[in-house]
C-alpha positions as CSV (number, residue, x, y, z in Angstrom):
1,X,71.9,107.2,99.2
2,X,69.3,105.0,97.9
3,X,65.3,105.6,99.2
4,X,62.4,104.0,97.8
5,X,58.6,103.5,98.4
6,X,56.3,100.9,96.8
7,X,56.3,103.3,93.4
8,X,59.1,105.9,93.7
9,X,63.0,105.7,93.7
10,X,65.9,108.1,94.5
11,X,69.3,107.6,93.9
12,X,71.9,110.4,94.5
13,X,74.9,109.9,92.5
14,X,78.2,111.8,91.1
15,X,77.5,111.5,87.1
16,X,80.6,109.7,86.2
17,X,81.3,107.3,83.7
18,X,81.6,104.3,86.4
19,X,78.7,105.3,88.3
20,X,76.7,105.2,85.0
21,X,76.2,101.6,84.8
22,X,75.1,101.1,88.8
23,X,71.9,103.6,87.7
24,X,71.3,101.5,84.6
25,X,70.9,97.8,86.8
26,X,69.4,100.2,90.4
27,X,66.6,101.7,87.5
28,X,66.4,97.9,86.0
29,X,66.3,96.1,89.1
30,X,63.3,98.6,90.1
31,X,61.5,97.8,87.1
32,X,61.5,94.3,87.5
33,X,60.2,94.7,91.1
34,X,57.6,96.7,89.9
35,X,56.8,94.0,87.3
36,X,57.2,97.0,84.5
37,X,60.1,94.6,82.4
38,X,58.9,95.7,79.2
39,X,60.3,99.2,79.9
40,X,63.2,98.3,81.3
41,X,65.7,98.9,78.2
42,X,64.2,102.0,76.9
43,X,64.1,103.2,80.8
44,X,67.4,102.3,80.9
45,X,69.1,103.8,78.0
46,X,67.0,107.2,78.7
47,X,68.8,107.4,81.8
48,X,72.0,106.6,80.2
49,X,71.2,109.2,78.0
50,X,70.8,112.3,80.3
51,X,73.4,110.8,82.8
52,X,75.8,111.6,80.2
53,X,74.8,115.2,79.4
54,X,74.9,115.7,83.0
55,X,78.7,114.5,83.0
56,X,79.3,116.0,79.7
57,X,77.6,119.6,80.5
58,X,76.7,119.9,83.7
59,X,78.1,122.8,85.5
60,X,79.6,123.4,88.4
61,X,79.7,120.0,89.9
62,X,78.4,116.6,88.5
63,X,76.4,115.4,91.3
64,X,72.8,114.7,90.1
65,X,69.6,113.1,91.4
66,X,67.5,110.1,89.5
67,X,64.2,109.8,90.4
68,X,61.8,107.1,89.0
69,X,58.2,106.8,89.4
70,X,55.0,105.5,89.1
71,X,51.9,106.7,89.3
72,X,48.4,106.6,87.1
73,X,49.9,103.9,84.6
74,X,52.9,106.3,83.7
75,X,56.5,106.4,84.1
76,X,58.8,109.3,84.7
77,X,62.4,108.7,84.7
78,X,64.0,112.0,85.9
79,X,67.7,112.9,85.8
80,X,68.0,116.6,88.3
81,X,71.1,118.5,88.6
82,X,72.5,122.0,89.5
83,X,73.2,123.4,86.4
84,X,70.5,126.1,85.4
85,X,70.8,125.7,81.5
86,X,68.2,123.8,80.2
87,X,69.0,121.2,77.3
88,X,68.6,122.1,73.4
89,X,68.2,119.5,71.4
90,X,70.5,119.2,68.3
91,X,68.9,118.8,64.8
92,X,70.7,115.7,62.9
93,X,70.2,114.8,59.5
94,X,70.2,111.3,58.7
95,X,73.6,111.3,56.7
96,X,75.5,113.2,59.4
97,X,78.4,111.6,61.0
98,X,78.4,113.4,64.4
99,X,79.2,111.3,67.0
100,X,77.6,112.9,70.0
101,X,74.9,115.6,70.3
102,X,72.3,112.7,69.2
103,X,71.1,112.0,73.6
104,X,68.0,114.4,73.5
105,X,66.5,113.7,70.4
106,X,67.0,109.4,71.5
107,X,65.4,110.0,74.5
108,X,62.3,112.4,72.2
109,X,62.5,109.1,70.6
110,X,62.3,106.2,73.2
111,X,59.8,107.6,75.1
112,X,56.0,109.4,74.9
113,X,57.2,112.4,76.5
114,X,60.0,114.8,77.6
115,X,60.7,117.7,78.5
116,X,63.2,119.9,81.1
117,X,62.2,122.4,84.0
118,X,63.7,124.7,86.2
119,X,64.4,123.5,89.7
120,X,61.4,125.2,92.5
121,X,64.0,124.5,95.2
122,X,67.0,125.9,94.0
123,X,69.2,126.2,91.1
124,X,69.9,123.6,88.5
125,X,66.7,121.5,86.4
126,X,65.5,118.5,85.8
127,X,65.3,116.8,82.3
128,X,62.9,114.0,82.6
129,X,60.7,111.6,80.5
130,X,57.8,109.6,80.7
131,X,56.9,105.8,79.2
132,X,53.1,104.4,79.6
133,X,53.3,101.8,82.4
134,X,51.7,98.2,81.5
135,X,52.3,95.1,83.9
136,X,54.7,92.0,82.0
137,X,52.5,90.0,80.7
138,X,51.8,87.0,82.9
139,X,53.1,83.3,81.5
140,X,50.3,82.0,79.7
141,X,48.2,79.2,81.3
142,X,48.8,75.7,80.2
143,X,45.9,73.1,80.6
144,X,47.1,70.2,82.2
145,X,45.7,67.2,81.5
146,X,45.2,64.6,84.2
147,X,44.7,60.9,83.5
148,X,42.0,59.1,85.6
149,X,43.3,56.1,86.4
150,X,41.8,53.6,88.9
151,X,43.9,52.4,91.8
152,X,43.9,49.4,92.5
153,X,45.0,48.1,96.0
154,X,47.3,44.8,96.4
155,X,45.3,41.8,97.8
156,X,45.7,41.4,101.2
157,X,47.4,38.7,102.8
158,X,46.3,37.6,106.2
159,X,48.7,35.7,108.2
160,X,47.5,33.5,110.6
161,X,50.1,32.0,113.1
162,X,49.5,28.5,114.0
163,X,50.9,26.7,117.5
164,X,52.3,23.1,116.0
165,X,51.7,21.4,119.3
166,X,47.6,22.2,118.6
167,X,47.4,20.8,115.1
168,X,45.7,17.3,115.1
169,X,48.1,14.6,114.1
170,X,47.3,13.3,111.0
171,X,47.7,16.4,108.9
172,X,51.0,17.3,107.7
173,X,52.7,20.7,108.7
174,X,54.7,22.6,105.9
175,X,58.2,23.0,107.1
176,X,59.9,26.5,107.4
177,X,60.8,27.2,103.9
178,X,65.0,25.7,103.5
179,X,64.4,23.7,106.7
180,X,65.7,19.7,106.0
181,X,63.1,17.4,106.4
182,X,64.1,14.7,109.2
């Protein structure tokens, strides 16, 4: 199920692997109608991020909630679920080869804040965070120049149509142009 109002989106989802990608272009898609394009990678690879601690850990089921919004010049990307443990974040060192374990401390990274709660309606949390909102910048404004130019109207032909019967003999009537004379 997909709802969403001028500033906030909900998508209901089962966090697997295939489903992944639809959130990425439905969170991308919003930001572009929202006019917020600037975010959109970040946005999207934060969701990416906790969508796949929700398939990878989640417990007992891997149906989850995104929630995006808007409001005061701020976004908050939230990923909610029912499992009740809240995230730790792993410490890396720069020359460890671990291949996973690195989600929380990217999204600490992409965005200005983060940070997990407890669920108020039930059990289960949600691991969210936020990027400062700013409007894609509009195309710049070109002057265009315009060249002045007077127009000058064709001369105007007046056509007058003359009866042959009326001219006065004596002055000689063009033929029709490719007539023979006689």
């Amino acid at each position: 199920m997909i709802s969403h109002s001028r500033r906030h989106c909900v998508v209901e989802l089962q966090a697997l692997p295939s489903r992944i990608g639809q959130i990425r272009r439905i969170v991308s898609a919003q930001l572009r109608h929202w006019e917020l394009d600037p975010l959109i990678d970040r946005a999207a690879l934060g969701v990416t991020e906790l969508l796949s601690n929700v398939h990878r850990h989640a417990q007992p089921d891997k149906t989850c909630t995104v929630e995006i919004e808007l409001r005061l010049g701020r976004l908050t990307v939230s990923v909610i679920d029912s499992d009740p443990r809240l995230p730790v974040v792993h410490e890396t060192r720069a020359e460890a080869l671990e291949t996973c374990g690195r989600g929380l401390a990217l999204v600490a990274a992409l965005s200005e804040a983060w940070g997990a709660r407890e669920r108020a309606d039930g059990p289960g949390k949600a691991v969210w965070f936020s990027l400062t909102a700013a409007p894609a910048p509009a195309a710049p404004v070109r002057p265009v120049q315009i060249r002045a130019t007077p127009v000058r109207e064709p001369a105007r032909s007046v056509l007058l149509a003359v009866d042959p019967g009326a001219v006065a003999t004596g002055l000689p009537v063009a033929s029709p142009v490719g007539a023979r004379p006689g």
